[in-house]
C-alpha positions in Angstrom: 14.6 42.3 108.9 17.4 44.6 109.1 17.3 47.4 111.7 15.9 51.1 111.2 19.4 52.6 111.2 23.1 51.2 111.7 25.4 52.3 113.8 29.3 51.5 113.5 30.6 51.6 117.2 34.3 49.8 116.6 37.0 49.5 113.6 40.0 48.0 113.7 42.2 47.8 110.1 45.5 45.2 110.0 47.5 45.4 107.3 45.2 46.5 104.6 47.6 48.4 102.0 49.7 51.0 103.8 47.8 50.6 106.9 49.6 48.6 109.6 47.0 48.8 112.7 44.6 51.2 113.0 42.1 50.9 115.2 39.0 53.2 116.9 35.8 53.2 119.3 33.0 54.9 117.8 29.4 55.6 118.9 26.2 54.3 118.2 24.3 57.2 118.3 26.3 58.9 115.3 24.2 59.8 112.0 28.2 61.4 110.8 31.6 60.4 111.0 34.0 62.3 109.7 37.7 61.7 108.7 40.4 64.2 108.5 44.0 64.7 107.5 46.1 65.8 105.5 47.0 64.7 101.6 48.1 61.3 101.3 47.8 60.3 105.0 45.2 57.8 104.2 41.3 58.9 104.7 40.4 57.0 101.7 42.3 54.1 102.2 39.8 54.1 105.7 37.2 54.4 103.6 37.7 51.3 101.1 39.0 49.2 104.3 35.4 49.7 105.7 33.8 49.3 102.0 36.3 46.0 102.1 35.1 44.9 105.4 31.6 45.4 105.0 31.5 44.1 101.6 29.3 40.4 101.5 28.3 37.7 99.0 24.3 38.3 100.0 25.3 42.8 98.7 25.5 41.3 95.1 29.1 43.6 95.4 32.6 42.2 94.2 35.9 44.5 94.5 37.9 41.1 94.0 38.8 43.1 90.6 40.9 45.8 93.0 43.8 44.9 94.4 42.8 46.0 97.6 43.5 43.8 100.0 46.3 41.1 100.8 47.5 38.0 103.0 47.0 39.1 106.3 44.6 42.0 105.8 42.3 41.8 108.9 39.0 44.3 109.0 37.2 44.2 112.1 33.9 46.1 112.8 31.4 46.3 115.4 28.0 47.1 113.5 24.3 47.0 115.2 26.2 45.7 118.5 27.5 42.8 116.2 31.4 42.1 115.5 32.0 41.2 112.1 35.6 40.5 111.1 36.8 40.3 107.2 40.1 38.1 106.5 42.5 37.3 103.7 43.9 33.8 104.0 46.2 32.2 101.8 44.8 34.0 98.8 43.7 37.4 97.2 40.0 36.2 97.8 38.6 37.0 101.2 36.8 35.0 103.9 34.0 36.6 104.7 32.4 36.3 108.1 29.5 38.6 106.8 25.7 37.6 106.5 23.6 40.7 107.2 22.9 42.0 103.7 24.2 45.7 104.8 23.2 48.4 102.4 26.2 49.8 101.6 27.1 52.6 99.1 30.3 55.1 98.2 31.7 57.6 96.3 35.0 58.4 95.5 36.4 62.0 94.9 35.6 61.6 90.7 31.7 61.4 91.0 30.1 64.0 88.4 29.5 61.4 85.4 26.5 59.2 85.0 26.5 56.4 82.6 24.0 55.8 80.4 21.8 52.8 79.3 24.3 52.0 76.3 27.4 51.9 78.9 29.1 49.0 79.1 31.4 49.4 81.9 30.7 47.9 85.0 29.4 49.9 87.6 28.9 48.4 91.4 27.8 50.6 94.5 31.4 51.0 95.6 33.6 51.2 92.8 33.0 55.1 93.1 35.6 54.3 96.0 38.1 52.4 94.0 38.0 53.9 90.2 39.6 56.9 89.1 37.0 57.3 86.0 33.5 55.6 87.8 30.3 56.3 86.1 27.4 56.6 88.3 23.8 55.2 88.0 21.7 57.7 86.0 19.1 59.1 88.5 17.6 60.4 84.9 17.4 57.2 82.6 17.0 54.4 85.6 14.5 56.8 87.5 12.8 60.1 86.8 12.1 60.0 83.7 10.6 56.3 83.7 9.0 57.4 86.9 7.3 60.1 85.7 4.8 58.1 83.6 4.1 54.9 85.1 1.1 55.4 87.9 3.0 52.7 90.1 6.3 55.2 90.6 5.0 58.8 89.9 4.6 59.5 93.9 8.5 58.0 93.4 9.3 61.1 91.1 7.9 63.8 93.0 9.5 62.8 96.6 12.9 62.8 94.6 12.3 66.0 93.3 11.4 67.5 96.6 14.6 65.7 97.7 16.3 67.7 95.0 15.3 70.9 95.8 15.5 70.8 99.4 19.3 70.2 98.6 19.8 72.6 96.2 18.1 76.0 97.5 18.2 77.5 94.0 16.8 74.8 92.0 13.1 75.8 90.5 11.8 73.1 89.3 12.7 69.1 87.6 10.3 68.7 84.4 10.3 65.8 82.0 9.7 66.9 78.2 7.6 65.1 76.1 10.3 63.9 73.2 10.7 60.6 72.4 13.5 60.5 75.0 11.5 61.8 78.1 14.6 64.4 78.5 14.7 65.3 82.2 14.9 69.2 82.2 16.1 71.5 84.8 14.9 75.5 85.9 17.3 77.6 88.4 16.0 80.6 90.7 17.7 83.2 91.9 17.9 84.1 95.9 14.3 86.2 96.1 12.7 83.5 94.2 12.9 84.7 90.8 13.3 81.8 87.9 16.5 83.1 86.0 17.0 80.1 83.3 14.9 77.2 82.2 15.3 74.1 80.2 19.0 73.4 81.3 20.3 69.3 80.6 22.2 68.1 83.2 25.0 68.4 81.5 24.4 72.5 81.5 23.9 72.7 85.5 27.2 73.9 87.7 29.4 70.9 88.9 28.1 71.6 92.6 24.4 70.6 91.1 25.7 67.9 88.8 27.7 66.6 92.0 24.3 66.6 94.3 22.5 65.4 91.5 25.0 62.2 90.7 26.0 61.6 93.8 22.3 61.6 95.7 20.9 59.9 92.6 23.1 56.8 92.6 22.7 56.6 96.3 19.2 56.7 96.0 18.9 54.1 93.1 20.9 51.7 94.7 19.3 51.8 98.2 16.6 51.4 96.6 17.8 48.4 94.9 18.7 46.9 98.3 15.2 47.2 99.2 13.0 45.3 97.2 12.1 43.1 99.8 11.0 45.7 102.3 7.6 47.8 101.7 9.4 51.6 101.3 6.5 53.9 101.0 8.4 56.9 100.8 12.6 57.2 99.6 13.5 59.3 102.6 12.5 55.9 104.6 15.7 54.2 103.0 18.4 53.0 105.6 21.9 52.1 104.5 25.4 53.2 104.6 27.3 55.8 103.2 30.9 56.7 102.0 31.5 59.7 100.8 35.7 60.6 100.0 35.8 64.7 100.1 32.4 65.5 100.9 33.3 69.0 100.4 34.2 69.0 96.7 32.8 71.2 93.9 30.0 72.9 96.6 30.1 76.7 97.4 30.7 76.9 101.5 27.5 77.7 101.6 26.0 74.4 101.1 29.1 72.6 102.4 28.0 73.8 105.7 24.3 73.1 105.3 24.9 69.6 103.2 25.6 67.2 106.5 22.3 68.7 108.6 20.1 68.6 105.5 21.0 65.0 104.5 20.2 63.4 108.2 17.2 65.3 107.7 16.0 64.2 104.5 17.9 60.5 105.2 17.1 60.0 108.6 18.0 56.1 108.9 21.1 56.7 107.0 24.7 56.3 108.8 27.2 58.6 106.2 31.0 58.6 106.9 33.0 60.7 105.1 36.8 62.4 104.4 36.7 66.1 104.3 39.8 69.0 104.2 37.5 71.4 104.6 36.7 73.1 107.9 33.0 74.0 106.7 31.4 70.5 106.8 32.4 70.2 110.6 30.4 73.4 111.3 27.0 71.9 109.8 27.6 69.0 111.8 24.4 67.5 113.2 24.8 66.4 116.9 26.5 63.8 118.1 28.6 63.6 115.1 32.1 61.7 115.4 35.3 63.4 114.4 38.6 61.2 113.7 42.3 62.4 112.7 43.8 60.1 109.9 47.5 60.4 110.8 50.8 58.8 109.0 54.3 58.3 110.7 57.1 55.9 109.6 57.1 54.1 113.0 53.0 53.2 113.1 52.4 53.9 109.7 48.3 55.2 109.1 46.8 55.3 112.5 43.2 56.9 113.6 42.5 59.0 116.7 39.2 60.6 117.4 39.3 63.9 118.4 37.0 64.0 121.6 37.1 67.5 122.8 36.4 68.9 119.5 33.3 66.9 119.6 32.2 68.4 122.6 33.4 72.5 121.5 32.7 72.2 117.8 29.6 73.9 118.5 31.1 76.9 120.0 34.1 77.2 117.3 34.9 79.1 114.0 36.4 78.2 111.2 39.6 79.7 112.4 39.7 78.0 115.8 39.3 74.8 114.0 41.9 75.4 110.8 44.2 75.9 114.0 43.1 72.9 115.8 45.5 69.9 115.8 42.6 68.6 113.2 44.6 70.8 110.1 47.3 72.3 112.4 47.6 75.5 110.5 49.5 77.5 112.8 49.2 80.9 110.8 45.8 81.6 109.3 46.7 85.3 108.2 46.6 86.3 105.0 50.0 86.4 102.8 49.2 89.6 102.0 48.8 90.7 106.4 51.2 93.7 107.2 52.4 92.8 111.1 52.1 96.2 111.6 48.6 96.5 111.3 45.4 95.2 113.5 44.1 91.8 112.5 40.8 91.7 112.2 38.6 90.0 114.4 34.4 90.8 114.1 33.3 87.5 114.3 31.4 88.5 110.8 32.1 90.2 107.4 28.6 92.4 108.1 30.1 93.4 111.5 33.2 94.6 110.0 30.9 96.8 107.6 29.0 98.2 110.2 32.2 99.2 112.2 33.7 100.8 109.2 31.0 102.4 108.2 30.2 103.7 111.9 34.2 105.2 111.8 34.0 107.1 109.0 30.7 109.0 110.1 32.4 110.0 113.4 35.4 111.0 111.4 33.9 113.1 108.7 30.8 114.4 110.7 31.1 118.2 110.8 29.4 120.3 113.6 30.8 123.9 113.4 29.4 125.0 116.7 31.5 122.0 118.3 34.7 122.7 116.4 34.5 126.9 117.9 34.2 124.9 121.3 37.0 123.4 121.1 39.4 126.3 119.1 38.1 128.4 122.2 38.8 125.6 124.8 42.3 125.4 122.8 42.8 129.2 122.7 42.1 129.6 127.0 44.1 126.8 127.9 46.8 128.8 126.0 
């Protein structure tokens, strides 16, 4: 029986594409692990040397059709206290020292298009990770709409469309029309509540929902997959793990802060590990999370350092301390548009800034004619 959560505590990458040695302690206690760096450094080549590594015969997944590994690619990982190492010998083919059947899933940075029941190209839990064009399992066709109406899944619909909405704050409701084709419908509400539009396809939702919605959905089918052998009375009791490149993409800051706390939440005995070059994810951090630094130099080529001390002041940061941390090493945050001459500046909120304003120009513009004759006379004696 495979344990109630995993927990990857080592990694160690040799020779895997541009990646000469890179190699990492971890935690076990992590429910996030996130990489940074900047463009082209190699996050997601991290990411498809742990989908390599981790990748079995018993996962029913084959990436043999990427040309993602070589002679002499090594991929060592400590997962669940256990050391598993994944080799290329003498061939393209690996040897694979793998038998835990490890529910393993990822998405690459293109992740908004579903297929449908008529597609015929393959699809595979990681080749998100791997193809520029994937298509994604279709949480519609392969689940809510079938669920809907068969008495053995319809507690199956309604825990994913709670799952839904507690990820998307303005999401109504998820309704299922009565056509021929059981079309999966959509209603949006504004901040106080109100509903604002109903009856929207998916394909009529903003790319932040239709990136929840693809993304979580896969995930979801294909855990679920993984678990036919195990008596999952309710989704948000899956375990698995996840690879997400760019976590951050097509979501309002908003949500890119509360995405990480609200998926452990609703995924409890899921481990995610994802890339991100946005400050905002770091902030809804749950605790204990793990941050590394995907660096590139000609001498050591890719290497990974985990950034301890951030770890331990994330919680105390803002976004501005940590665009200036060595993490995205921006050394000037001000805007192009600053004039040196003036104050930068620094409430720690927008509202604050308000407040102060508005607080300035009432002291400025309040009259009080009894106080002005004060002072002319005051003026007029000192003379």
């Amino acid at each position: 029986m495979s344990p109630e959560k995993y927990s990857l505590s080592y990694l160690k990458i040799e020779n895997f594409k541009a990646i000469k040695k890179a190699e990492v302690d971890l935690s076990d206690k992590a429910s996030w692990i996130f990489l940074t760096g900047e463009n082209g450094f190699g996050k997601t080549l991290v990411l498809q040397a742990i989908a390599k590594g981790l990748n079995n015969e018993n996962t029913r997944i084959y990436l043999d059709d990427f040309s993602t590994s070589k002679v002499g690619t090594k991929i060592t990982t400590r997962i669940n206290q256990r050391e598993e190492i994944f080799v290329v010998e003498n061939s393209k083919k690996g040897f694979d020292a793998l038998n835990i059947d490890y529910r393993l899933v990822g998405f690459g940075a293109n992740r908004l298009n579903m297929g449908s029941e008529r597609s015929t190209k393959k699809r595979n839990p990681l080749m998100s990770l791997f193809d520029v064009e994937p298509l994604l399992r279709n949480i519609e066709s392969e689940g809510l709409s079938r669920w809907r109406f068969d008495k053995r899944f319809e507690e199956r619909f309604y825990q994913v469309k709670d799952i839904f909405k507690e990820l998307l704050p303005n999401l109504h409701d998820i309704t299922i029309s009565d056509d021929s084709d059981y079309t999966v419908l959509y209603s949006e509400k504004d901040n106080e509540g109100n509903v604002v539009q109903e009856g929207l396809s998916f394909g009529e939702l903003a790319s932040g929902y239709q990136n929840i919605i693809a993304m979580i959905g896969d995930m979801i089918l294909n855990l679920l997959d993984y678990s036919k052998g195990d008596k999952i009375k309710h989704i948000r009791d899956m375990k698995g793990l996840v690879l997400i490149d760019e976590v951050e993409l097509y979501l309002h800051p908003k949500l890119q802060k509360e995405l990480p706390s609200i998926l452990s939440n609703i995924f409890p005995n899921v481990l995610f590990i994802a890339s991100t070059h946005s400050p905002i994810p770091l902030l809804g951090a749950p605790e204990g999370s793990i941050f590394l630094n995907v660096q590139k130099s000609l001498e050591e080529g890719i290497t990974i350092e985990r950034l301890y001390t951030l770890e331990e002041q994330v919680a105390s940061l803002l976004p501005n301390t940590i665009l200036s941390s060595p993490i995205f090493g921006l050394q000037d945050i001000f805007s192009v548009q600053h004039d040196e001459n003036k104050k930068v500046r620094t409430e720690p909120t927008y509202d604050e800034i308000i407040k102060r304003d508005e607080k300035k120009k009432k002291l400025t513009k309040k009259e009080n004619p009894e106080l002005d004759n004060m002072l002319k006379s005051f003026i007029k004696n000192k003379k």
